[in-house]
KEZA-118291 format. One line per 10 residues: number of its first residue (from 1); for each residue x negated, y, z of C-alpha. Coordinates in steps of 0.05 Angstrom, whole numbers, plus 5000, padded with zeros to 4 digits. Each point is the difference from the previous one (the first is absolute). Layout:
REM residues N
NUM	X,Y,Z; ...
***
This chain:
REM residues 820
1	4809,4898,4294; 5018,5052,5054; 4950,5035,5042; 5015,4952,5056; 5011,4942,4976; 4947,4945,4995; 5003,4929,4977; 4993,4953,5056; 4938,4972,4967; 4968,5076,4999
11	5017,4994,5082; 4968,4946,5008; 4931,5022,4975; 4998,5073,5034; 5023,4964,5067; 4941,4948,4983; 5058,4942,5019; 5003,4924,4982; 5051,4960,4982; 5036,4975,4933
21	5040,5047,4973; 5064,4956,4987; 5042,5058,4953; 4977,5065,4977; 5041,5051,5030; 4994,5074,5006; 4995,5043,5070; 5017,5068,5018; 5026,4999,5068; 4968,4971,5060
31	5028,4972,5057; 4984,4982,5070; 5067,4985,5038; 5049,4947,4971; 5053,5041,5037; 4982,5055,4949; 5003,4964,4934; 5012,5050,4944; 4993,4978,4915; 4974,4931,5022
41	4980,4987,4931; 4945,5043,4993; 4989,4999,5077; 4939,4973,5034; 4997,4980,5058; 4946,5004,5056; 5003,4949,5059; 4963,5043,5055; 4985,4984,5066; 5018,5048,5053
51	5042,4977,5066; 5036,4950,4947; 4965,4964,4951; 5024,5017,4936; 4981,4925,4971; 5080,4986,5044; 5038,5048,4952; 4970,4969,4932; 5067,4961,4991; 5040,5053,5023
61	4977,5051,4947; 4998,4944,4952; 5079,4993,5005; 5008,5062,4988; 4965,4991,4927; 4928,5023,5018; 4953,4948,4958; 4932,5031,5012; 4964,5009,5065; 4931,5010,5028
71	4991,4951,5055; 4945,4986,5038; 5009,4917,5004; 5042,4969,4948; 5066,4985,5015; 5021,4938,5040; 5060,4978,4953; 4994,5009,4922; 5040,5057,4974; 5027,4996,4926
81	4972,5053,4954; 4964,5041,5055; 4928,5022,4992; 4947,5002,5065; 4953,5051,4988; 4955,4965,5062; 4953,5053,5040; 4959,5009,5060; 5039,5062,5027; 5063,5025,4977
91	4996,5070,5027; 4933,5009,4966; 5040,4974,4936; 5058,5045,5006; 4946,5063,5010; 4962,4983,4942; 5054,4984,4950; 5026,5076,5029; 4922,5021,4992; 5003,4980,4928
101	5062,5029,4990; 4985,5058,5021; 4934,5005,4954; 5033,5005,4935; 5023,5065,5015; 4960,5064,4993; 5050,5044,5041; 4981,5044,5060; 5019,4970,5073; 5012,5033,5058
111	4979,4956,5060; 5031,5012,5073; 4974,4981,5070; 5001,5026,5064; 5033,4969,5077; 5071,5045,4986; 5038,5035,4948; 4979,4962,4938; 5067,4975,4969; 5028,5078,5011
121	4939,5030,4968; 5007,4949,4936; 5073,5008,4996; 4988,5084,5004; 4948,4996,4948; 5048,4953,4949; 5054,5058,5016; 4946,5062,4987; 4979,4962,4944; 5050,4961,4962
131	5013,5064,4950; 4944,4982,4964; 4970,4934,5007; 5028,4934,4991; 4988,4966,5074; 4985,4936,5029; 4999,4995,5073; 5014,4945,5057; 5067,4982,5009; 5018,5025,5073
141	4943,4980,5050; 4965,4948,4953; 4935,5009,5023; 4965,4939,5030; 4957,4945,4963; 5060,4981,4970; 5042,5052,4999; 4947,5035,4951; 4986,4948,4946; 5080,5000,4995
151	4995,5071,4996; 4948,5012,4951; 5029,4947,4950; 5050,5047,4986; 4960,5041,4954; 5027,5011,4929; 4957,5018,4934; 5051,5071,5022; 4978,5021,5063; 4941,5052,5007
161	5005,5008,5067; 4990,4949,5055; 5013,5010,5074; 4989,4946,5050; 4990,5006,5078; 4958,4939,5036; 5000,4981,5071; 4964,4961,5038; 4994,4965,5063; 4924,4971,5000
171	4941,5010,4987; 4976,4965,4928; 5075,5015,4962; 4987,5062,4973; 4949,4980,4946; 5046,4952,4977; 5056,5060,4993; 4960,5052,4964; 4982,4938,4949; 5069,4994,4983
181	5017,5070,4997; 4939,5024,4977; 5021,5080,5021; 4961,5060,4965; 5031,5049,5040; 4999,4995,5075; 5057,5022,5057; 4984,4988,5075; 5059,5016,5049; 5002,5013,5075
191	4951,4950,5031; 5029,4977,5068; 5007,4933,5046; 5031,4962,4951; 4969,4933,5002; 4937,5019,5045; 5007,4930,5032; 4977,4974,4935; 4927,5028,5009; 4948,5012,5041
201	5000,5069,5009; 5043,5060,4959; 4927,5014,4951; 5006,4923,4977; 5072,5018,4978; 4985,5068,4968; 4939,4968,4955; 5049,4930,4979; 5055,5056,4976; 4947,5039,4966
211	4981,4944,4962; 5068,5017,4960; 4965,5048,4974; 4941,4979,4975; 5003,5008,4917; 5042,5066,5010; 4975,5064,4970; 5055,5040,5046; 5019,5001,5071; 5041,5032,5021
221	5003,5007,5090; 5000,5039,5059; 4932,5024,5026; 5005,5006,5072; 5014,4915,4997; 4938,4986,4959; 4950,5049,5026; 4965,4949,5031; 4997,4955,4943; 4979,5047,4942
231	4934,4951,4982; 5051,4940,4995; 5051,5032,4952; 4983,4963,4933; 5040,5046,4949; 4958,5055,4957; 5053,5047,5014; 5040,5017,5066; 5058,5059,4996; 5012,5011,5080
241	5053,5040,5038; 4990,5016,5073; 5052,5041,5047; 4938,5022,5035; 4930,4999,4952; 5004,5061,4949; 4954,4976,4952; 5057,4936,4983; 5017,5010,4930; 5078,5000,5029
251	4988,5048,5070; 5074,5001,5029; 4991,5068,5045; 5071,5012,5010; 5063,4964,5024; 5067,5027,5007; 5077,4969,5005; 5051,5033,4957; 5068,4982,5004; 4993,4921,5001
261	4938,4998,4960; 4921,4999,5011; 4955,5065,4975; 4940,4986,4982; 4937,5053,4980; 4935,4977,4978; 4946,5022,4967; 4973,4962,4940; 4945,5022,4947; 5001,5064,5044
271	5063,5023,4985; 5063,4987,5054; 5059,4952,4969; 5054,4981,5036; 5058,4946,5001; 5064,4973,5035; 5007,4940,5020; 5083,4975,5019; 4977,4965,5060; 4982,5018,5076
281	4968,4934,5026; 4921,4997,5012; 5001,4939,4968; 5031,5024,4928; 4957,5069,4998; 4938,4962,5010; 5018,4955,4941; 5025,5058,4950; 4934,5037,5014; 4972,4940,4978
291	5044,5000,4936; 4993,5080,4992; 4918,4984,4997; 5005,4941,4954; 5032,5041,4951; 4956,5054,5016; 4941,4951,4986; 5030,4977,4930; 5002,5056,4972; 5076,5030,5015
301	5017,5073,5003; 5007,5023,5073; 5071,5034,4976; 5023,4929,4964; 4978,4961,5065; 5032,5052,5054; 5077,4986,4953; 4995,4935,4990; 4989,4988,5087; 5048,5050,5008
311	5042,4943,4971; 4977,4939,5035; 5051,4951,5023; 4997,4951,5055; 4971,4932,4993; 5051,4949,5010; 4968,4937,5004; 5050,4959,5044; 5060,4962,4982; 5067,5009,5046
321	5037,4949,5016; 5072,5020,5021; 5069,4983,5011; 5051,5014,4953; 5076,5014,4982; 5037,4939,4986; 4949,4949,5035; 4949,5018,4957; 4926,5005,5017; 4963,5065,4966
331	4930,5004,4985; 4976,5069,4985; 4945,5010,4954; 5029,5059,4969; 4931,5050,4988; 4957,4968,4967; 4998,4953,4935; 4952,4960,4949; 5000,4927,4981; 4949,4984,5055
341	5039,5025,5059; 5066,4979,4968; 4972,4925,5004; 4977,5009,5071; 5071,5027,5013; 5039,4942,4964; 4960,4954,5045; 5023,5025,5053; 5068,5001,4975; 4996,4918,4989
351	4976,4986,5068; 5071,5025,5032; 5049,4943,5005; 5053,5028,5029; 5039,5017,4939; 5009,4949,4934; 4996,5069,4959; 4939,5038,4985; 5013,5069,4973; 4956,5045,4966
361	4999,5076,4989; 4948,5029,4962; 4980,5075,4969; 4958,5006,4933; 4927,4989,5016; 4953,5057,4987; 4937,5006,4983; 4981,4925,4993; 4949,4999,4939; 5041,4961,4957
371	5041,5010,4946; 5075,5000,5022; 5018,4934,4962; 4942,4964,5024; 5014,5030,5080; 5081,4980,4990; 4987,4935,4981; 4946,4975,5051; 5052,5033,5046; 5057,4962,4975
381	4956,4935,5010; 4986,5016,5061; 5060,5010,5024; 5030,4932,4963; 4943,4967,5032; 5025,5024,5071; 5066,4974,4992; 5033,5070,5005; 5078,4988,5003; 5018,5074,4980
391	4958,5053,4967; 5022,5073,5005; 4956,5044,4956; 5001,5071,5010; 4969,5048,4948; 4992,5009,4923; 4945,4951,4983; 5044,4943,5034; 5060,5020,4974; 4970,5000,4927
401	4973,4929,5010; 5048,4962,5040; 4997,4933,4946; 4939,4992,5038; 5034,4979,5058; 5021,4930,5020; 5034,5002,5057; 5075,4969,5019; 5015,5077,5016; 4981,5061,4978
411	5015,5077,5000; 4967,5057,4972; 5002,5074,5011; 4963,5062,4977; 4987,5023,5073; 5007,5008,5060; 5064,5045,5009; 5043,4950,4960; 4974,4948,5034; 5039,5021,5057
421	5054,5022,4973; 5006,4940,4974; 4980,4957,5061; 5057,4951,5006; 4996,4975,4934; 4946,4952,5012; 5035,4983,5063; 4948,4983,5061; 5025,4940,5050; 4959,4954,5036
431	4930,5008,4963; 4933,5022,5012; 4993,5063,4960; 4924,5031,4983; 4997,5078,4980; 4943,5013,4959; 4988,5068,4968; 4956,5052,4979; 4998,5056,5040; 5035,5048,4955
441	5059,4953,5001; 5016,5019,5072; 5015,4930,5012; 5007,5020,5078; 5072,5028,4982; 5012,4917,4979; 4980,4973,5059; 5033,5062,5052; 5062,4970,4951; 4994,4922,5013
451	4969,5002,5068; 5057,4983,5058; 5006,5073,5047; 4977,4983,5068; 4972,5034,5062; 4941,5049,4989; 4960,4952,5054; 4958,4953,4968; 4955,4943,5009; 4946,4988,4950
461	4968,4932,4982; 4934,4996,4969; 5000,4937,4959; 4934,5003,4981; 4975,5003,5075; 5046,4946,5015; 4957,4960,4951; 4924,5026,5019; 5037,4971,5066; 5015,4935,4974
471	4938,4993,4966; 4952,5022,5069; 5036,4934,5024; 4986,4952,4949; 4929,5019,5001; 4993,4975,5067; 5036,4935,4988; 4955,4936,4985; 5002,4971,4934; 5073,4961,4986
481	5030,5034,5065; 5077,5023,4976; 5032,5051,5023; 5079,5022,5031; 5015,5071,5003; 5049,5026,5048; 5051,5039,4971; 5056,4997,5058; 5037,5059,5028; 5004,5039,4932
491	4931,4977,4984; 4979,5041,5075; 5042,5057,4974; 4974,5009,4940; 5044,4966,4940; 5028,4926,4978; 4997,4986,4934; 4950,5062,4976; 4943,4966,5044; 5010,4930,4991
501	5004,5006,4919; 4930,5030,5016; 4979,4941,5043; 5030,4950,4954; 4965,5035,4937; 4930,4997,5046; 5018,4926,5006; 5000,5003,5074; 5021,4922,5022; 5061,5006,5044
511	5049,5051,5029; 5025,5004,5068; 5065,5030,5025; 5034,4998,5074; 5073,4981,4968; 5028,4965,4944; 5043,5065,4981; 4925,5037,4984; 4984,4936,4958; 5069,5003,4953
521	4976,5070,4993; 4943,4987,4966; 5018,4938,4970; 5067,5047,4964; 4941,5052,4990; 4967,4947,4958; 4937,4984,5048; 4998,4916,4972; 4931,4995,5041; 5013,4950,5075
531	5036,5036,5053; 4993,4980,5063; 5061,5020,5053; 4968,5005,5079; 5067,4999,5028; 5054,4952,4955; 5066,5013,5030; 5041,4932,5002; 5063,5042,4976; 4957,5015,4932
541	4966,4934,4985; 5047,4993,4936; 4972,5067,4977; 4924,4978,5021; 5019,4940,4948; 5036,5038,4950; 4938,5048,4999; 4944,4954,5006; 4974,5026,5063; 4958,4963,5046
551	5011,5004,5075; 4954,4990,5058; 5021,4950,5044; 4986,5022,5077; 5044,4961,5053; 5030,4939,4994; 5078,5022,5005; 4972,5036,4930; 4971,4931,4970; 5067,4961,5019
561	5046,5053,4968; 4960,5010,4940; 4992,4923,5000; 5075,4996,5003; 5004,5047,4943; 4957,4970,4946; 5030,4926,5012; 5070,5036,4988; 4976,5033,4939; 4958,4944,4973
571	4935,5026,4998; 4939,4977,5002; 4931,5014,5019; 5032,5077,5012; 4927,5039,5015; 4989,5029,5072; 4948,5030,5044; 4992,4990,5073; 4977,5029,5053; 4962,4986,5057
581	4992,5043,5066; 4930,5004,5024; 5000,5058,5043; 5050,5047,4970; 5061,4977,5035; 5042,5033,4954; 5027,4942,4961; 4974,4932,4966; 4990,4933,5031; 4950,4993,5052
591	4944,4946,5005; 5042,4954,5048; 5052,4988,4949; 4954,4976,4947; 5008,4926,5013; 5085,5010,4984; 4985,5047,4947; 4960,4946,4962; 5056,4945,5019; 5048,5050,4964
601	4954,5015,4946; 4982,4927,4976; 5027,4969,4941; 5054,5058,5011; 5019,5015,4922; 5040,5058,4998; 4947,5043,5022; 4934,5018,4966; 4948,5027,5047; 4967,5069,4962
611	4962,5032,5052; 4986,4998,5068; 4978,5068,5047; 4993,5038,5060; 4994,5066,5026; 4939,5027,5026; 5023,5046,5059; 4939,5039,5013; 4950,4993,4945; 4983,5080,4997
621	4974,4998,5065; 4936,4984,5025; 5019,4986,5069; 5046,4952,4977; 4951,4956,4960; 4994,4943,5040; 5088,5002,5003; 4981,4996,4926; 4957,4941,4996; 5047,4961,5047
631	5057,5007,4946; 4955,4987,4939; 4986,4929,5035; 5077,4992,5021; 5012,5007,4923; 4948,4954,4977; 5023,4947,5044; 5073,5011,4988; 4987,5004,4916; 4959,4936,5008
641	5054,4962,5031; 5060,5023,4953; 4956,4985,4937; 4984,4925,5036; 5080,4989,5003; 5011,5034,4937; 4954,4958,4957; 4986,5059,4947; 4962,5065,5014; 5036,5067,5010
651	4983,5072,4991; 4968,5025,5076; 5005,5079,5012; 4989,5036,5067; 4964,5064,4984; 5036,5059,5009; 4967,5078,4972; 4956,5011,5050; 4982,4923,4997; 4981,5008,4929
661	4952,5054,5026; 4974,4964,5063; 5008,4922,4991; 4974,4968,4940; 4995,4937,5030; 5076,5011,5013; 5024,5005,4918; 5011,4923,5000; 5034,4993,4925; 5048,5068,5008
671	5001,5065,5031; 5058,5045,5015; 4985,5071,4987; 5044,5053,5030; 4989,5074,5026; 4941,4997,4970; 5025,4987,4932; 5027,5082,5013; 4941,5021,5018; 4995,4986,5081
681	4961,4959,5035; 4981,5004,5080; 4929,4955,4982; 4982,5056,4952; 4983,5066,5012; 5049,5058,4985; 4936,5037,4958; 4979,4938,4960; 5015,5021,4934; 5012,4922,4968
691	5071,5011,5029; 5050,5052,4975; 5068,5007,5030; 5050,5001,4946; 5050,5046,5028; 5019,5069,5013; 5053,5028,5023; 5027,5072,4981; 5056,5045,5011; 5004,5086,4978
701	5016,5059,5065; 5066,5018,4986; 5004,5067,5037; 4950,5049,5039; 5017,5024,5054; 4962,5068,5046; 5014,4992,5074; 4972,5033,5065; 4970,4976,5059; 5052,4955,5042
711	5046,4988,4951; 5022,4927,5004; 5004,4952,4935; 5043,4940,4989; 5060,4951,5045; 4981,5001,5076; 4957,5073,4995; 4943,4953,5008; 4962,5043,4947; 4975,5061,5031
721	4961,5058,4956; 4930,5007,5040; 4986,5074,4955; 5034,5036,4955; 4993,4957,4928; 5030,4955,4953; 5041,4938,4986; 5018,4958,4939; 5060,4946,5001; 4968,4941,4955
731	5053,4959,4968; 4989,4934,5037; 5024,4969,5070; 5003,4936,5039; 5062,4970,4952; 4944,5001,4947; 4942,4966,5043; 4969,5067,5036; 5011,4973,5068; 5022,5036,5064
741	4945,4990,5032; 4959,5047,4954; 5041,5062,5021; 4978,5055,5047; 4934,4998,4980; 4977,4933,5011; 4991,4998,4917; 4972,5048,4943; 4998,5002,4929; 4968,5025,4941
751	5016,5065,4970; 4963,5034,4944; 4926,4962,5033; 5025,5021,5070; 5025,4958,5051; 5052,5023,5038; 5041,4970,5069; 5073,4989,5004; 5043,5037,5044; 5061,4990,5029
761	5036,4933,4996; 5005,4963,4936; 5070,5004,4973; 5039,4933,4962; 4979,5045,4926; 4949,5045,5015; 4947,5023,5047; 4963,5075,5012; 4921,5001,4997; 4965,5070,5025
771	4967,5030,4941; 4979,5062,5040; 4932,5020,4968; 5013,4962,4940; 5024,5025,4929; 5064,4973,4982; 5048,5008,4962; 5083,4962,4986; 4981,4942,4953; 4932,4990,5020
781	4978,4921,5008; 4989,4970,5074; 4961,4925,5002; 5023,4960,5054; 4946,4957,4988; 4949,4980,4946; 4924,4983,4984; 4978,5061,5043; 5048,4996,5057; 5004,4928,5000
791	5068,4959,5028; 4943,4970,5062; 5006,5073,5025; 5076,5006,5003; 5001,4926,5036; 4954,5017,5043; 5035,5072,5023; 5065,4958,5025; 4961,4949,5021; 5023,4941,4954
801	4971,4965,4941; 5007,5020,4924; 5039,4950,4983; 5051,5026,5041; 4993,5067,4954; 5007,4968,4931; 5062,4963,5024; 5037,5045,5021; 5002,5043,4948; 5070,5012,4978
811	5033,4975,4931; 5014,5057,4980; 4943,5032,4991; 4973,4995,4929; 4950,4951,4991; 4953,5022,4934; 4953,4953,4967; 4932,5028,4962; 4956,4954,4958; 4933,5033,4972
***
């Protein structure tokens, strides 16, 4: 038996579980998302509870040829050949299954925490180290009480090295960590605000992170953070470094920049070392001091440790979603790759639906721990097990073992070059491409290759913020509360399909778009999740049927015509929403039409009632909370009486964002979740951290310019040079969303940490910004807006809203996708 496999009766007595095994059956992958189903026949599945119960996915994974699952109530409906392991807490199941796991091994482990930097510093030290030790490590950012059982079950009878970060978020989760872990050897990183509003006080979250560390005979941290907590530090050994306390083991006494890279002299055993680290940022030197004292600490020459930093590459630990040549979609994944990330990658790769075709291209793995046959084929099951439609291998070890492959199409090359030499033999149309390669591949040269050319301007979407979004929102709903996300307008600006595959995968309830045009998008985009269209045009009713798109009924010139349309068509019990004007006065019906709307409503059978809603017009404001109450009871009447007439009960919604936020006597059986969904909502403050806005925008300077004191800039002179200084022309103006009304000053941007005003009038394609005082240079990145100098502060200069801001940026400006 392999090191990580375990009979399912061997589970069931180190997870302490009951239930009758049905079929012995052997383990070795766990799972905790049905979504994510990979080798189901030696996959176990773990129904946890979190903001879904986990017990509602048990069929789900089961159709997908899982038969063994640790539940913690037996299933409602018999399942043929499954085995219930039954327990009183799956997540304490999952971390002591891991726990065991991870006590068969005698191998040393490296344990990580800290508020910032810990992914970085573990993927450093698996570069620094990987020469000489056969690693196991967290794939990406798996670092939470489940992301490290998953983690640490991914140690091999090979691997003598572990390294594994741990976060945390409360106090009480860190013992349950360091169990599963169980580190000798101890890393802290930069201790900031991260996740204060957890505890009490910032000493409550020092001692639960120390806790990480309690069996270690090494740590391995700065001294200035823990010189007020040297009684509390539970390993027998600490190696420090300090920028400021000589007696650290690592003193750093010298910092210098050379030509694009960091200088670094310290002094260490009493003799002064030195490195160079590739990077500028505060952020990245803190974290390779870190690395240059762990290897320091373990026992590394100082003239090994300064070459190998000298050689440090940048973590990449996002995926890109782009757009491609020939209508594909690109996802770029191109500098790192293993058989843990490659899985998180493919994943990703199944949840777009906008192409039939899923496409694969994929480098030789390095440095995995396994033997190449055994690495190939799990690999090649993977990748069968992901429904990959075309495989294009680039490297030796793929080439030499391409029988491994089943796949309808398939194409090998020994590297990069002739891969694109050779790029139109596998022929890319109309697919959804993932680039995945090792670093020494240069993979980027694939993707600057497939990727469609477009303006240097470009808007960045954080999918993974989009779904801490999504997720603040649920956890406010009440218990069997759905939910509608907004996704009009270009999804506020932001994308069509490349958010709502996201939303669909999250299993969001509904969609909602202004016009049936968006809705054909998406459905042609394959989004096969309810649509519903505010606005249904009469002249595209046969393409709201052809579609299956749902309209909302409003007026009653609407209900005739659509009436009209069905009876023509012979449909019945077509599925509509209405809407009813309580106070908006935008559209909908209003409360004195109720008692014709129900004589049109009865016993009518080509229409099928859905949903019924309103719009809240003020429900951010205080001062408007009575307004607010008013409409709540308008609604309640108005629902009451169309359920009366209707004789069946319908889905109620009337929440909008800030509803969700301020009204939770308002969520009725639906919300609709909007702005806030992108990270903006008025009932929230702008500094609450539960909220991240999901976009940035950037563009590059495109010239500098020196002028002198009354020299005028830009169309009309309006631009007039105060002093003698400088200019920069930034490649964006109001055809691409930067409006007018930003020019002359009225708005700034960020360059290099600096903010800087316009000047002069904004042009249709560009726009001048006064970088006197500021270092600059042709090339240099300008943000627009982002997390620091949020979209609130541009609305607010021009005196509008942000909505008005995300809509209005242009087409044509290059809309980029990262998933982490």
């Amino acid at each position: 038996m392999l090191s990580n496999q375990y009979s399912i009766t061997e589970v069931k007595q180190i997870i302490n579980a009951e239930g009758e095994i049905i079929k012995e059956d052997l383990i070795s992958v766990l799972l905790t998302d049905s979504r994510r189903i990979n080798i189901a026949a030696e996959g176990l599945f773990f129904a946890l509870s979190g903001r879904r119960n986990g017990h509602e996915f048990i069929a789900e994974a089961y159709s997908a040829g899982v038969r063994n699952f640790v539940v913690k109530q037996g299933p409602e409906i018999k399942l043929p050949d499954a085995n219930f392991l039954i327990v009183v807490d799956v997540l304490l199941a999952l971390q002591t299954l891991a726990r065991h796991h991870r006590n068969r091994f005698n191998l040393d482990v490296i344990g990580i925490t800290g508020s910032n930097g810990k992914t970085i510093v573990k993927e450093w030290l698996y570069q620094l180290m990987a020469a000489d030790k056969i690693i196991v490590r967290n794939p990406k950012s798996y670092n939470s009480q489940i992301g490290v059982p998953l983690s640490v079950w991914q140690i091999n009878e090979k691997n003598n090295l572990g390294i594994f970060e741990a976060g945390i978020s409360l106090p009480g989760e860190m013992e349950k960590l360091e169990a599963v872990i169980k580190p000798n050897i101890g890393i802290l990183t930069h201790l900031g605000t991260a996740h204060d509003s957890g505890f009490e006080n910032t000493r409550e979250k020092v001692l639960e992170k120390l806790k990480l560390f309690k069996h270690c005979t090494l740590l391995i941290h700065n001294y200035d953070q823990l010189v007020d907590y040297q009684q509390d530090i539970p390993a027998t050994t600490c190696f420090t470094w300090s920028r400021s306390f000589k007696q650290a083991d690592l003193y750093v006494f010298s910092e210098t920049v050379i030509k694009k890279n960091y200088y670094l002299r310290a002094i260490f055993r009493e003799k002064e070392i030195e490195c160079l680290i590739p990077f500028l940022d505060q952020a990245s030197i803190e974290n390779a001091i870190i690395c240059w004292a762990a290897l320091l600490a373990l026992g590394y020459p100082a003239a090994e440790v300064d070459k190998r930093l000298e050689r440090l590459n940048p973590v990449s630990m996002r995926l890109e979603l782009k757009t491609g040549i020939n209508d594909c979609s690109v996802i770029d994944d191109s500098y790192n790759s293993d058989i843990q990330s490659l899985e998180i990658a493919l994943n990703f790769l199944n949840q777009q639906n906008q192409h039939h075709k899923k496409t694969l291209i994929l480098s030789d793995i390095f440095q995995s721990g396994l033997q190449e046959d055994v690495l190939y084929k799990q690999v090649a099951e993977l990748i069968k097990s992901k429904k990959v439609d075309k495989f294009i291998g680039v490297g030796t070890a793929l080439l030499s073992r391409q029988e491994y492959f089943d796949v309808p199409e398939k194409f090998f090359f020994t590297d990069t070059t002739e891969l694109l030499n050779n790029l139109l033999t596998p022929g890319f149309k109309s697919e959804t491409i993932l680039i995945k390669g090792s670093r020494s591949f240069e993979f980027e040269r694939v993707s600057r290759a497939l990727v469609q050319k477009t303006h240097e301007t470009v808007m960045e979407i954080n999918l993974n913020a989009m779904l801490n979004n999504l997720n603040y929102y649920k956890s406010k709903l009440k218990p069997g509360v759905k939910l509608m996300a907004m996704v009009k307008a270009f999804s506020y600006g932001s994308g069509t399909f490349e958010l709502a595959n996201m939303l669909q995968y999250n299993k969001v309830d509904y969609l909602a778009v202004a016009y049936t045009d968006e809705g054909i998008s998406l459905r042609q985009a394959g989004i096969t999740m309810p649509i519903m269209v505010l606005n249904a045009e009469q002249s595209a009713f046969d393409k709201l049927a052809e579609f299956k798109l749902e309209p909302v009924i409003y007026s009653f010139g609407l209900f005739d015509n659509f009436i009209k349309f069905v009876q023509q068509n012979d449909i019945l019990n077509y599925p509509v929403h209405l809407k009813i004007d309580t106070g908006m006065h935008r559209l909908g019906f209003e409360p004195v039409d109720m008692d014709l709307l129900c004589d049109l409503l009865e016993e009518n059978k080509y229409i099928r009632v859905l949903s019924m809603f309103s719009h809240l017009a003020a429900s951010e404001a205080p001062e408007h909370d009575q307004f607010t109450r008013e409409q709540i009871g308008r609604f309640e009447k108005a629902a009451g009486a169309i359920e009366d007439c209707l004789n069946y009960k319908v889905i109620k919604h009337l929440s909008n964002t800030s509803g969700i936020t301020r009204w939770p006597s308002a969520q009725f059986d639906m919300v609709r979740l909007g702005i806030g969904l992108y990270g903006i909502d008025a009932a929230v403050p702008a500094d609450d951290s539960a909220l991240q806005p999901i976009t940035s925008l950037k563009t590059s300077i495109s010239q500098v310019k020196k002028l002198v004191a009354g020299d005028t800039v830009g169309y009309g002179r309006n631009g007039v040079m105060k002093n003698d200084g400088r200019i920069a022309t930034v490649r964006i103006g109001y055809a691409d969303g930067y409006l007018r009304a930003f020019g002359n000053g009225v708005g700034n941007m960020l360059v290099n940490g600096v903010l800087v005003p316009t000047i002069g009038n904004v042009s249709m394609d560009m726009c001048m910004i006064d970088v006197s005082g500021v270092e600059v240079k042709e090339g240099d990145e300008v943000i627009v807006f982002n997390e620091q100098h949020r979209i609130e502060e541009l609305a607010t200069q021009i005196g509008t809203i942000p909505y008005e801001i995300l809509t209005n940026i242009s087409q044509r400006v290059k809309r980029v996708y990262f998933y982490e």
